[in-house]
C-alpha positions, 0 to 999 in steps of 0.5 A: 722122232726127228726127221734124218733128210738127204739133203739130195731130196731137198725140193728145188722149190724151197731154195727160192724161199731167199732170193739173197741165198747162194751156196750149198746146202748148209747154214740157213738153208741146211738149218731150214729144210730140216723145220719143213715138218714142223711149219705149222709150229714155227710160222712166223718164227721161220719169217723171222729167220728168213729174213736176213742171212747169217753165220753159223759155226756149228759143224754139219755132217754132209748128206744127214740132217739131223735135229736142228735149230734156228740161229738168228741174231733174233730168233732161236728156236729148238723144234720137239717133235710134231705133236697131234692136233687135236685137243686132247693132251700131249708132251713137248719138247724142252728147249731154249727157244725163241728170242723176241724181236728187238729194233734198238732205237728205231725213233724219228728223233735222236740226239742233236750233234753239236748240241749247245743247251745254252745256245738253245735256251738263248734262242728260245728266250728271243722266240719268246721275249716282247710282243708276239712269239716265233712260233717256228723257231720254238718248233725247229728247237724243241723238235729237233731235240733229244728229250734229255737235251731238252732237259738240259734246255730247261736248266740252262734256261733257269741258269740263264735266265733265272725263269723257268722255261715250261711256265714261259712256254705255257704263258706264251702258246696255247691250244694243242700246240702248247699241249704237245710242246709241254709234253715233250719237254717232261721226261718220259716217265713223268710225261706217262705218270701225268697222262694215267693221273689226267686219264683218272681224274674227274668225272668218268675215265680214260681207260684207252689211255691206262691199257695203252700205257700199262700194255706197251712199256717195260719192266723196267719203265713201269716200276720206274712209273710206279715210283714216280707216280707216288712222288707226285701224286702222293698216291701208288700207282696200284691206288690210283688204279683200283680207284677208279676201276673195277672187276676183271678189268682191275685186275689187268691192269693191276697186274700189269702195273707190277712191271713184273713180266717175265723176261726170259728168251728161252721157250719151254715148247712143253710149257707152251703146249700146256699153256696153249691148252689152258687158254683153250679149257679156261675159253673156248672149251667151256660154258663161261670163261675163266678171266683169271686164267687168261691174265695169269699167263697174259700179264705173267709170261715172256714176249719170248714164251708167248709168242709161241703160245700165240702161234701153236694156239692158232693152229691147235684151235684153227682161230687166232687167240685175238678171235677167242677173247673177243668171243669171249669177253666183252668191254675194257676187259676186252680192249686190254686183253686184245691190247696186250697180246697186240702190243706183244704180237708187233708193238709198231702195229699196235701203236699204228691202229691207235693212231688211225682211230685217233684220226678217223672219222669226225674229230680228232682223239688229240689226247691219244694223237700226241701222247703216241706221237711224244711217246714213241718219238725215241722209241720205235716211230720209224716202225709205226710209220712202216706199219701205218702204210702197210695196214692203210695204205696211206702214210702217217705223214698225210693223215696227220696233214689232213686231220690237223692244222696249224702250229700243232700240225707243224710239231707232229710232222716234225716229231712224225720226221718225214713222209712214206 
């Protein structure tokens, strides 16, 4: 049943849960006290709705409440009715539910304002013409530019020239600088097809690579990637992958080579119980596990539906689903698994810890260091960097000073866009 609440015996207490929160007891904190009974459920979809008031047009009827939702620009939760602990089965409620978490571009580098591609191509045609090359002015060009201008640079600099700029850049740098410059200039769907093609290739493979790329982009990039890949390297992407991979591990990556998950932002609470149910009988709850289970509704389902799995496993099972796949799987298997649920838990976070184990330690993952730091320059590097100091208590900023040097450390603070 739903709980009906005076809004008179509302404790005190949960009025300083926002510190921004004045008024009387209607909008956020009407639709907040009624969730009360069901906090187990919605955790941290309840953080989410904490964290910045909002408008909500819905009548109220003064002293009842009666049953509510979360509105928030990014999230909307319907509760069902508070269900048993225990294992065994039981029924849900039916509802739109929960949508997952957007930052729009969150990168350190956007497009230039006055941007003049030929102007550029002339500078970086002076950096590179007679002896020696201007390194640094390489750096505050390219650095300082969108990758679709950088693309622009590229034909204007032809158009100019009549040379091709990337083959002028690697005659002219080396090392990882050149490595990361040249990664800039691809687009970012080609920069990934090169990086699984160099992962694959030769002896041995990079399987970090392949779960870090294949875990963390969209629908939509992956099947623009799968094309790509095949006008390249004459060769599918699902190809490329079953050759050089094996058993369940394949199968992953397999599956998330289709770009194919769900995207929808309703939350079925019944199909997220019943969910929740399977992960638990196909781990935890019998001798062996049943992989296939888990890639079914790891690779398949919404961020959206997922996140609710996530949270409502945790409290039925008392062990975050994290714990359940490392006690249950082993290997690559078990880095991709952790990978995807990392990346749809808090994509930032994901990216942050690749980071800090690319620097930790006695040498440096160079490869995994500038693919993370290209890749998510437009996309959410702002956040990575957040996260970076909150999970180690140092910024990005002075890790990648003390674990690089040079002209290559001079690309990644710029591309990194400042200190924390």
């Amino acid at each position: 049943m739903w709980l009906a609440t005076p809004t008179s015996s509302i404790p005190a207490r949960w009025l300083e849960w926002h510190p921004t929160w004045q008024g009387p007891l209607e909008g956020p904190m009407y639709h907040k006290a009624c969730i009360l009974p069901h906090l187990g459920v919605i955790h941290q979809f309840l953080q989410v709705a904490l964290d910045s008031p909002h408008q909500d047009s819905s009548p109220r009827t003064e002293g009842t409440l009666h049953q509510e939702e979360i509105h928030h620009p990014e999230c909307h939760l319907t509760l069902g009715p508070a269900v048993n602990p225990s294992m065994p089965s039981y029924s849900g409620s039916t509802g739109p539910a929960v949508t997952p978490v957007t930052h729009g571009n969150r990168g350190t580098i956007t497009d230039a304002p006055g941007f003049d591609p030929l102007k550029d191509a002339e500078v970086l045609r002076k950096a590179m013409k007679g002896f020696g090359t201007d390194e640094q002015a390489i750096i505050d060009c390219l650095g300082s530019r969108s990758n679709k201008q950088r693309q622009q640079i590229i034909l204007s600099f032809k158009t100019a020239y009549g040379k091709d700029l990337i083959k002028d850049l690697k005659s002219e740098l080396s090392g990882n600088f050149e490595r990361t410059i040249l990664a800039m200039m691809k687009t970012p769907v080609m920069f990934d097809a090169y990086e699984i093609k160099e992962a694959i290739k030769g002896v041995g493979t990079d399987e970090n690579c392949l779960i870090e790329i294949l875990a963390s982009r969209s629908n939509a990039h992956i099947q623009e990637l799968s094309r790509v890949y095949k006008a390249e390297y004459k060769k599918t992407l699902e190809e490329a992958i079953k050759s050089d991979t094996s058993g369940h591990f394949q199968r992953l990556l397999v599956s998330l080579a289709q770009g194919n998950r769900d995207e929808s932002t309703n939350v079925d609470m019944s199909a997220v119980q019943r969910d929740v149910q399977e992960l638990y009988a196909a781990g935890e709850n019998r001798l062996g596990t049943d992989e296939s289970k888990f890639n079914a509704i790891l690779c398949a389902r919404s961020r959206a539906h997922l996140g609710a799995v996530f949270s409502e496993y945790q409290r039925m099972c008392n062990r975050d689903i994290e714990s359940s796949i490392s006690r249950e799987m082993s290997g690559d298997l078990e880095k991709g698994m952790l990978a995807v649920v990392k990346c749809l838990k808090n994509t930032p976070a994901f990216f942050a810890e690749r980071l800090h184990n690319a620097m930790k330690g006695a040498g440096t993952k160079d490869r995994t260091l500038i693919r993370i730091m290209v890749s998510r320059s437009e996309v959410d590097l702002l956040d990575i960097r957040a996260e970076y100091k909150r999970m180690y208590g140092r910024s990005l900023y002075s890790d990648i000073t003390g674990d690089t040097s040079g002209d290559y450390r001079k690309i990644l603070l710029k591309l990194c866009g400042g200190n924390d």
